[in-house]
C-alpha positions as CSV (number, residue, x, y, z in Angstrom):
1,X,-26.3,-49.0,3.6
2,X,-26.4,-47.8,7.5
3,X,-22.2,-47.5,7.6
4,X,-21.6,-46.0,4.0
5,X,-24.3,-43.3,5.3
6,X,-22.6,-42.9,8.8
7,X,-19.1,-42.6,7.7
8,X,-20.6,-39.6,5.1
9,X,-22.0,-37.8,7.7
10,X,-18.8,-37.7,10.2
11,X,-17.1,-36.6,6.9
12,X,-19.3,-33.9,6.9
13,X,-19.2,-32.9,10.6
14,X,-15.5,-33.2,10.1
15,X,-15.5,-30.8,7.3
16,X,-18.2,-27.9,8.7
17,X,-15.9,-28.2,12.3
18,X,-12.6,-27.7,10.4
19,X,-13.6,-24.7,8.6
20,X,-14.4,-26.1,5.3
21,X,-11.4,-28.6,4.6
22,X,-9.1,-26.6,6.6
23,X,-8.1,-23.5,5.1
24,X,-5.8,-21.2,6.3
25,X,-5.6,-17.6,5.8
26,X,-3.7,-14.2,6.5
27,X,-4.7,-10.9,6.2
28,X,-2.3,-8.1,5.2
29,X,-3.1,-4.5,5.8
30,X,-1.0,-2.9,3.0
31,X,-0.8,1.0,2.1
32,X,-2.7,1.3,-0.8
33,X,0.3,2.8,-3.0
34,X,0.8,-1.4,-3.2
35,X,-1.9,-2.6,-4.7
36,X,-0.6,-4.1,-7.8
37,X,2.8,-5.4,-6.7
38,X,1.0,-6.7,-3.4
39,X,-1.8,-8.6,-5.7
40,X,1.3,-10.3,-7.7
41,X,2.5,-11.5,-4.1
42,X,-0.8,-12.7,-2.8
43,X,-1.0,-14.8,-6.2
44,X,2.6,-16.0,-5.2
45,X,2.0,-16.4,-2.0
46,X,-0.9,-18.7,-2.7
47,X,0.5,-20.9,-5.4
48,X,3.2,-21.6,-2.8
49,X,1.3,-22.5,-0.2
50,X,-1.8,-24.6,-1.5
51,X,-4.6,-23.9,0.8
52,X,-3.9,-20.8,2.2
53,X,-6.1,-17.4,1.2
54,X,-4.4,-14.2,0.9
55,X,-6.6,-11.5,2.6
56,X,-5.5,-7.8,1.5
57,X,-7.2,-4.8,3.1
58,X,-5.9,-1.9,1.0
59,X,-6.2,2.3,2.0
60,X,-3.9,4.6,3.5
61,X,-1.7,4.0,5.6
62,X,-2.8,6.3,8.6
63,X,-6.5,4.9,8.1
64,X,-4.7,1.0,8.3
65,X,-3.1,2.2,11.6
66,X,-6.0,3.4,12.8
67,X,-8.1,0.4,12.6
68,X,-5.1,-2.0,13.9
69,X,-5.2,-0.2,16.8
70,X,-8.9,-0.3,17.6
71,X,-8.5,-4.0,17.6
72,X,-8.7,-5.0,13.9
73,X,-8.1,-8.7,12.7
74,X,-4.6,-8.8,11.2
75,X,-1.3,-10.5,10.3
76,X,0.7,-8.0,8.9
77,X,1.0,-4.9,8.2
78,X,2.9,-2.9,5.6
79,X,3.0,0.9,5.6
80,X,3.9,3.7,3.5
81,X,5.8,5.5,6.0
82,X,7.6,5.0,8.9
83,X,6.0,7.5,10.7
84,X,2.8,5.1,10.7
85,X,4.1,1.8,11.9
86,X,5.6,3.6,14.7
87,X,2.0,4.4,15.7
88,X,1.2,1.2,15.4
89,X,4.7,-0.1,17.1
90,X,4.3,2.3,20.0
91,X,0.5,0.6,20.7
92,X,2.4,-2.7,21.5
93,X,0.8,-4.4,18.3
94,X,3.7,-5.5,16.8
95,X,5.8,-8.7,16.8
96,X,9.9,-8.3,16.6
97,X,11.2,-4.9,14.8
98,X,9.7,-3.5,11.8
99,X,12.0,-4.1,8.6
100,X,12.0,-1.2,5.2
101,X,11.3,-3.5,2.3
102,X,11.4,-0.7,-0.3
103,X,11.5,3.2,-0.6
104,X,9.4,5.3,-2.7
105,X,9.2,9.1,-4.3
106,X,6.9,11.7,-5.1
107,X,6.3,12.9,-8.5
108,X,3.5,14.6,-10.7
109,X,0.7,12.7,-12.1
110,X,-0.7,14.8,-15.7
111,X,-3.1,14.1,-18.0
112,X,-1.1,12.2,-21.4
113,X,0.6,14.6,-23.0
114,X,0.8,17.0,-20.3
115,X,-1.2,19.5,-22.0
116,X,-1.2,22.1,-19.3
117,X,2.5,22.0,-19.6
118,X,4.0,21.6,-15.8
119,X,7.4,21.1,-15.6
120,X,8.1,21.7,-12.0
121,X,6.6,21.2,-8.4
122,X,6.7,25.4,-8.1
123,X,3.8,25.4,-11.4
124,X,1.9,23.3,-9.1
125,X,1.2,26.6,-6.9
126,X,-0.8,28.1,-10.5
127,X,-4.0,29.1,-9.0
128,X,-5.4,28.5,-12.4
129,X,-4.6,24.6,-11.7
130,X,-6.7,22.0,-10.1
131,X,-4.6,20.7,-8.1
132,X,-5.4,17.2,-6.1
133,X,-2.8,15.7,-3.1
134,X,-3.0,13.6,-0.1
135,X,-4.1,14.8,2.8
136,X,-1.3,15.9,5.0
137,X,-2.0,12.8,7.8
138,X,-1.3,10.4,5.1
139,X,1.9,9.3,4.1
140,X,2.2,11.0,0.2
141,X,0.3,14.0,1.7
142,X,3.2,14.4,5.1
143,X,6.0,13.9,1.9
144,X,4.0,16.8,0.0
145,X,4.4,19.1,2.9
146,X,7.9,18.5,3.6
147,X,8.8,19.3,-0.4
148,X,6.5,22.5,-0.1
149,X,9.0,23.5,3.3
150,X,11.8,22.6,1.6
151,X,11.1,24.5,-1.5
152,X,9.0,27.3,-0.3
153,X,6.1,26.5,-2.8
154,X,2.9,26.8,-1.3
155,X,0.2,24.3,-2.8
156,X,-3.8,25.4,-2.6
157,X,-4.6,22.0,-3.4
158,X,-8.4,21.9,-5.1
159,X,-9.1,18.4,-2.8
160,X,-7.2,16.4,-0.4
161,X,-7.6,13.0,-0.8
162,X,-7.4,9.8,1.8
163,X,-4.8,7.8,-0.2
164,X,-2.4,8.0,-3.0
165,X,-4.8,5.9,-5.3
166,X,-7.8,8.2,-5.2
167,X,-5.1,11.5,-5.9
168,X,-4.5,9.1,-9.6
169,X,-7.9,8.6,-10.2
170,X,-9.1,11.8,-9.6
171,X,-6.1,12.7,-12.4
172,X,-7.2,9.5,-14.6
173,X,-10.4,10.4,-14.9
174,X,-10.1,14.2,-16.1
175,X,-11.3,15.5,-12.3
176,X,-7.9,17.5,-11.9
177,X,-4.7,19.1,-13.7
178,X,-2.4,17.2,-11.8
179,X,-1.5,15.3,-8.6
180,X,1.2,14.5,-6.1
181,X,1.9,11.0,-6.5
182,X,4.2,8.3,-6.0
183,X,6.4,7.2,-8.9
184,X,5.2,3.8,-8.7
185,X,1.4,5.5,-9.3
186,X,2.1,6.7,-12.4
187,X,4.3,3.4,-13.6
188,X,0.8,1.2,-13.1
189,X,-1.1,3.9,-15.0
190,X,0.2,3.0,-18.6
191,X,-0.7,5.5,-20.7
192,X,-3.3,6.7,-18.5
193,X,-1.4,9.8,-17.0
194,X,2.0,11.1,-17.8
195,X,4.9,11.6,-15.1
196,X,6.5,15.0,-14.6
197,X,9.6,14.3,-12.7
198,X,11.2,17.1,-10.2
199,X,14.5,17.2,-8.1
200,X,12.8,18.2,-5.2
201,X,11.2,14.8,-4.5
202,X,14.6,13.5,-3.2
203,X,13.7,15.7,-0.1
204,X,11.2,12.9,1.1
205,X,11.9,10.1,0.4
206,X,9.5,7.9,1.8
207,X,10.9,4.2,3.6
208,X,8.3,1.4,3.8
209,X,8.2,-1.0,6.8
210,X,6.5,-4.1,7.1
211,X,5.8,-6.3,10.5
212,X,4.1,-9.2,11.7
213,X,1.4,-7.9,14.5
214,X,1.3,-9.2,18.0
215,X,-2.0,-10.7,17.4
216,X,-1.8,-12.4,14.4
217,X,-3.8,-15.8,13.8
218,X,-1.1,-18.0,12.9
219,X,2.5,-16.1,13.2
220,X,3.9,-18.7,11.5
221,X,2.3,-17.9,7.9
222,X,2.5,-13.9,9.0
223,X,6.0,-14.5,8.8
224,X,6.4,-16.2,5.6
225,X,4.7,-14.0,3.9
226,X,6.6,-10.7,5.5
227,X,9.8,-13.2,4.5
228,X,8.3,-13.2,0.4
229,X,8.3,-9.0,0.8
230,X,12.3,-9.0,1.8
231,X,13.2,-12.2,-0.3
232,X,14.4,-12.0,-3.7
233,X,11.2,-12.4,-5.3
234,X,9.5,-10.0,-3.7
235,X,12.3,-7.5,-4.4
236,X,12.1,-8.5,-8.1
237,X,8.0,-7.7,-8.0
238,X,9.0,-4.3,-6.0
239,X,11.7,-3.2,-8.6
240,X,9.7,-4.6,-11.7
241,X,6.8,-1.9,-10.3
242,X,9.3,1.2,-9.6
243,X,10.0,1.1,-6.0
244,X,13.3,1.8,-4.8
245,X,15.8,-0.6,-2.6
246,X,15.6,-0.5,1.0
């Protein structure tokens, strides 16, 4: 009974010293405007790749950069703008070039029905609104401000929020009028908001580059899963949710 018992508890020391059977995992700092088409690629990601844990740490973009750069654990990082991962280039923190994987536009999040009857970005300057955006140093905010110089509108805007996700919920949930968002915001909220399109969004376009960082774990599975963003399927899962091509 001496060897059975033996050879079970070097399994188990093997085990506990391998990190519970060997799994692997990478962590992907993603702007938070790709939340749902980033959880279909983690769920790819994993089923191709049995035994490897998808870690996504979701906000904006700025507050991402932020916390790569004071010496956050990460693998890869995916931004809203390219304004950020230059920050974050610029620090030395990232492996190779940068590569767009998809654009992205503003538009106007209402309640259903748009009972308040906008029809242009210049109604969102209607005192009488409440009027939620992102704040300037984040990427939907920085495209809000170039609209408002390229149209002359100036927004009063009620609240400025940290990322696109909290301008949608605060529109969601009754808290505002309307909000500056992304088109692919108000494609993931169903029925939930409607979308008031307006010409002036072309004006700032937004690109979205994603790298492999210097001091990624394992580089090797950093870079497959940056290869599943610019492959065919991840393009599919990037149209399917309403962003444009790079």
């Amino acid at each position: 009974m001496r060897r059975p018992l033996a050879a079970c508890l070097a399994a188990v020391l093997l085990t506990t010293a391998c990190g519970g059977g060997g799994e692997r995992t990478v962590t992907v700092f993603a702007a938070s405007s790709l939340t749902g088409v980033f959880g279909a690629l983690e769920q790819r990601f994993e089923a191709d790749h049995p035994g490897v844990d998808v870690r996504l740490n979701l906000a904006g973009s700025t507050r991402l950069a932020q916390q790569i750069r004071e010496g956050a654990p990460a693998d890869v990082f995916a931004s809203a703008n390219a304004a950020t991962m230059a920050d974050v280039a610029d620090a030395g923190l990232v492996d190779g070039e940068p590569a767009t994987f998809a654009t992205n536009e503003l538009t106007i999040a209402v309640a259903p029905g748009n009972p308040r009857g906008i029809s242009s970005f210049a109604d969102l300057a209607d005192r009488g609104l409440t009027l939620v955006t992102c704040a300037p140093q984040v990427p939907c905010g920085a495209a809000t401000r170039e609209v408002e110089r390229a149209t002359g509108v100036d927004l009063r805007p009620d609240s400025e929020e940290p990322n696109v996700r909290a301008v949608l919920t605060k529109v969601e949930t009754g808290e505002a009028d309307a909000g500056v968002v992304y088109v692919t915001d108000v494609r993931s909220a169903g029925q939930r908001v409607t979308g008031v399109p307006f010409a002036e969004a072309r004006e700032a376009v937004n690109d979205y580059p994603i790298a492999v960082l210097r001091n990624a774990a394992d580089t090797s599975l950093a870079r497959r899963f940056r290869d599943l963003v610019l492959g065919a399927a991840g393009q599919r899962e990037l149209a399917e949710a309403g962003f444009g091509a790079p």
